[in-house]
N, C-alpha and C positions, 0 to 999 in steps of 0.2 A: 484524213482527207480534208481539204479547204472548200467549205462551201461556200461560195460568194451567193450576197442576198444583193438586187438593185435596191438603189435607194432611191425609190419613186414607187407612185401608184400605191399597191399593198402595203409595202413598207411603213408607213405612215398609221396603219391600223395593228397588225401584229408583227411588228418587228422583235417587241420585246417577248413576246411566248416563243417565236419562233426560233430567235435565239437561245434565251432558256432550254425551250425542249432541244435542240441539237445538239449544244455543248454540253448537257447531262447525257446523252448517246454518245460522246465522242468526237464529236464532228469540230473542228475549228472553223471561225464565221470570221468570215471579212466582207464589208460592203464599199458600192462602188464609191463612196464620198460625196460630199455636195455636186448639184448640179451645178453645170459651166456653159457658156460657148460654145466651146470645141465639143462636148458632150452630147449637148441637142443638134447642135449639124448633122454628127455622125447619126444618129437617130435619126435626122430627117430624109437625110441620104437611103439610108439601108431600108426605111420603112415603108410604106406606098402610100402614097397621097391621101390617098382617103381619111387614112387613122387620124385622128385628131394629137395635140400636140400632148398631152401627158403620155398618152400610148407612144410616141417618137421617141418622147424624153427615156421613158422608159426602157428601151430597145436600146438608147445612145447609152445608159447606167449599164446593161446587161454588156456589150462591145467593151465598155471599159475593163471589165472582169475576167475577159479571154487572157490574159497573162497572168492573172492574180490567182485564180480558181482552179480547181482539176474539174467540178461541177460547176451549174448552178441552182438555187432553192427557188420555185414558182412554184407554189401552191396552187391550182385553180379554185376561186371564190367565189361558189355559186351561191351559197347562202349561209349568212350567219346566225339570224333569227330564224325562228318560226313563220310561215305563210309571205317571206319576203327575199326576195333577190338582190343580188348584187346587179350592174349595168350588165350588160355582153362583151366587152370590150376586157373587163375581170376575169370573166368566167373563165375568157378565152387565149387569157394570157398566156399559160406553157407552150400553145400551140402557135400566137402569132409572134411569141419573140425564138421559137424554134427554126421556124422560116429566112430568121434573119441574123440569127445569130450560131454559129456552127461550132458549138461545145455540150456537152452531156446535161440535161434538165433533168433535176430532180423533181418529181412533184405527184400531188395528189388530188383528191377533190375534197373542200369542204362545204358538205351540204347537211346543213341543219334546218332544212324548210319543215320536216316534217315530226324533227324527234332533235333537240338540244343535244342528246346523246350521239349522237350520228359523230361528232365530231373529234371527240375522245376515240371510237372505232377507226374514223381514219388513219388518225396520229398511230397508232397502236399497227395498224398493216404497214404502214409508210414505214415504222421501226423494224417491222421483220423480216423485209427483204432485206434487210444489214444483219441475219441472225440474230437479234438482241430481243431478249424473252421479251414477254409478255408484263413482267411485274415489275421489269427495269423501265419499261417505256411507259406504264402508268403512275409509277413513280417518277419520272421526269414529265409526264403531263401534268399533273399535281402543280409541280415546282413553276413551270410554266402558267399554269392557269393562276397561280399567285404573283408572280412580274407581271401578266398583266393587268391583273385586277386591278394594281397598284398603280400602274401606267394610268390606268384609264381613271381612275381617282383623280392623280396630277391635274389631267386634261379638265377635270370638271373642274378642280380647282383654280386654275385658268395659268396654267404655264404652259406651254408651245413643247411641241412633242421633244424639241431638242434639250430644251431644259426638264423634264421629265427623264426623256433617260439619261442626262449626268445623274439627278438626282439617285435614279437606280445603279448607278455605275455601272449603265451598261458599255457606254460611251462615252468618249471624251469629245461634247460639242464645243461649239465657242459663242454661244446664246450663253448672257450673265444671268446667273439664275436673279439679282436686284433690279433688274429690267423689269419686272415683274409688279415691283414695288414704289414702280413713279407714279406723279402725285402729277397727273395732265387732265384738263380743264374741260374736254368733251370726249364724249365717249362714242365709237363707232365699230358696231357689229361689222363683221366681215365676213359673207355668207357664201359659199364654195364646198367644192371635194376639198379634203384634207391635203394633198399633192395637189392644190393650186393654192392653199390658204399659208402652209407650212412651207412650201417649197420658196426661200427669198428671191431667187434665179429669175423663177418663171413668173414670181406676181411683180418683179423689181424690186424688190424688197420694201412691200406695202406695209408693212408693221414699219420699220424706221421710217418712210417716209410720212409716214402720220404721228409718228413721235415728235418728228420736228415740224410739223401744223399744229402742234401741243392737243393730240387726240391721242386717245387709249383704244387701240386695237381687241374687240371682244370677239368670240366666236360661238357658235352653237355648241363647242363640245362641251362646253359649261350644264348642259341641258342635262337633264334624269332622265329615265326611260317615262317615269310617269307625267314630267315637263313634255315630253315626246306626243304622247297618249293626249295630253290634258289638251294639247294647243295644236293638234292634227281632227279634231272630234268633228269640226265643227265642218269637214268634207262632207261628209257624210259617206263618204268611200273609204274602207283601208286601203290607202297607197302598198306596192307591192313591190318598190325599190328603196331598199334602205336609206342610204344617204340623202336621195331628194328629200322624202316624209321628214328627215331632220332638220334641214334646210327649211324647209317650208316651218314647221315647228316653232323652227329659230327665229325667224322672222314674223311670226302673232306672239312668239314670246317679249322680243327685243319692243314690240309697238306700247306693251302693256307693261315693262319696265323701266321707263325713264332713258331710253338709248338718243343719243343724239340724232343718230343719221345712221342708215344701211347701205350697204356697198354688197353688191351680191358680183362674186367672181365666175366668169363663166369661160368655156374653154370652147372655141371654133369648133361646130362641127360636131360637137357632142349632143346627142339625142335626148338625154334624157335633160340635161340642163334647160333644151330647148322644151321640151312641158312643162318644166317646173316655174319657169320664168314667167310667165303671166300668172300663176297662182299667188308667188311672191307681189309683183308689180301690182297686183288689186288689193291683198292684205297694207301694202306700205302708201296707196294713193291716198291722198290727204290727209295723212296720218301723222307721217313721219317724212324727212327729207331721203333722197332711194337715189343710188345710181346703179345702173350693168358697166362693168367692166369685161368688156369678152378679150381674152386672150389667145394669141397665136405665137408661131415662133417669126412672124412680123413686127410684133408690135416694138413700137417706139418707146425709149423714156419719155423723153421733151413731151408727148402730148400726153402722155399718161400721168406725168407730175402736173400739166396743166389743168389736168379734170381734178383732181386731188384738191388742188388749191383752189377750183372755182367750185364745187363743192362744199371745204368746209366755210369759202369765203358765203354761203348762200346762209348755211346753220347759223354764222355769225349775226347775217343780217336778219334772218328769224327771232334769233337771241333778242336783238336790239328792238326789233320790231314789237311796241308796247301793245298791241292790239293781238299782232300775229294777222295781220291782214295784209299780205305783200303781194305784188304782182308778181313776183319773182315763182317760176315754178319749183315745187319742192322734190321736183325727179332731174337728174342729170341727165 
């Protein structure tokens, strides 16, 4: 049987277990390919206004997969950690791309809010409806929980998810894995969901275009769990959405290591983006130089490469600026 996985949204976080676990069950995996044009239209089309533009995107990856698939793989991703959540928009996945897309959804819940273990039991029931024991699917969990461990190494390492899984061969991207190893002049965090940071489509392809501003593209997934913990304390609340607390993390990390400038990527529409952005925006005010980038499936090049260039042209004149006393504000 052909499971098609989208490649958006989840995809970005466990594509590589998910793979793993499938294809030691049997299953052959194809995904939908990079995102397009023609990809997110249909997404925008099929999906209802409201959903913001990853959710469209995603829905347009799932439409591409009706001729390729006999299923498709959506997980629901309630939680990965202990005592924390994924958005709504996750959770809710199998059921809002089932409304819009009319082919067989495979899927389960992974909810580990309250026991780490919870999540190995899902995988383990999700294998038995296909008949396949018990010691076969835990043994392809295993195998699975090691492609990702190593995935997620990559990522601290700081190679972009698509040069991670060539290096896993799980797939054949076309990210050079020496892209990795240029030698550019300033350095700028770029802080977002992973499906707006990784995806080149939807951010315009914001990693090259700061390559050629001679800036190094850095992101949070560089971060430890205890970098997480160490540089979220000072809330004095545990955040109870995973990706925000990392984001927020990344940026009192990025202010206390030498980072040029922050770009925080933010998507229309999105709820929780919209809390986390003034938590960001007061850790980075006179700190560091900060722009929002909010995206939609509107947005323009031409003004997007414009903010780009007047941004690093701002870090520039900071640079030069011998005091660092400039009228110039240090927020886009």
């Amino acid at each position: 049987m052909k499971l098609g996985i989208p490649q958006a949204l989840s995809y970005y976080w466990y594509y590589p277990m998910w793979k793993a676990f499938l294809e030691n069950l049997g299953f052959e995996i194809i995904t939908s390919g990079p995102t397009n044009r023609k990809l997110v239209n249909e997404g925008c089309k099929a999906a209802v206004d409201e959903t913001c533009l990853p959710v469209k995107t995603f829905i347009g990856h799932s439409l591409q997969l009706l001729e390729k698939a006999d299923a498709l793989f959506i997980p629901s991703l309630k939680s990965c950690e202990e005592k924390r959540y994924f958005c709504p928009k996750i959770i809710a996945l199998p059921e809002t791309t089932a409304c819009n897309v009319k082919i067989p959804i495979y899927s389960f819940v992974i909810n580990n809010y309250s026991s780490l273990k919870n999540s190995e039991m899902s995988y383990k029931e999700f294998a038995k409806r296909f008949g396949i024991s018990n010691s076969r699917a835990s043994a392809a969990f295993c195998k699975a929980l090691k492609f990702q461990s190593i995935y997620e190494h990559f990522l601290r390492e700081g190679y972009t998810p698509s040069q991670a899984l060539k290096l896993l061969k799980l797939e054949e991207e076309h990210d050079f894995l020496d892209d990795k190893n240029k030698k550019l002049h300033y350095k700028i965090a770029v802080l977002g969901s992973p499906y707006l940071v990784y995806d080149s489509f939807l951010n315009l392809n914001i990693k090259k275009k700061l390559e050629l501003l001679d800036a190094e593209m850095i992101t949070a997934d560089i971060l430890t769990e205890k970098d997480i913990s160490t540089h979220t304390s000072f809330l004095g609340k545990d955040l109870f959405w995973t990706y925000p607390r990392r984001l927020i993390a990344g940026a009192s990390y990025f202010i206390k290591h030498n980072i040029d400038g922050i770009i925080l990527l933010s998507s229309f529409g999105c709820g929780s983006d919209a809390i986390m952005e003034p938590f960001i925006t007061g850790l980075c005010e006179n700190h560091v130089p900060y722009m929002v980038l909010t995206i939609d499936e509107h947005t323009g090049e031409a003004g997007f490469i414009t903010r780009l260039e007047a941004f690093l042209e701002m870090i520039k004149h900071k640079k030069r600026s011998y005091n660092y006393e400039s009228c110039i504000s240090l927020h886009g």
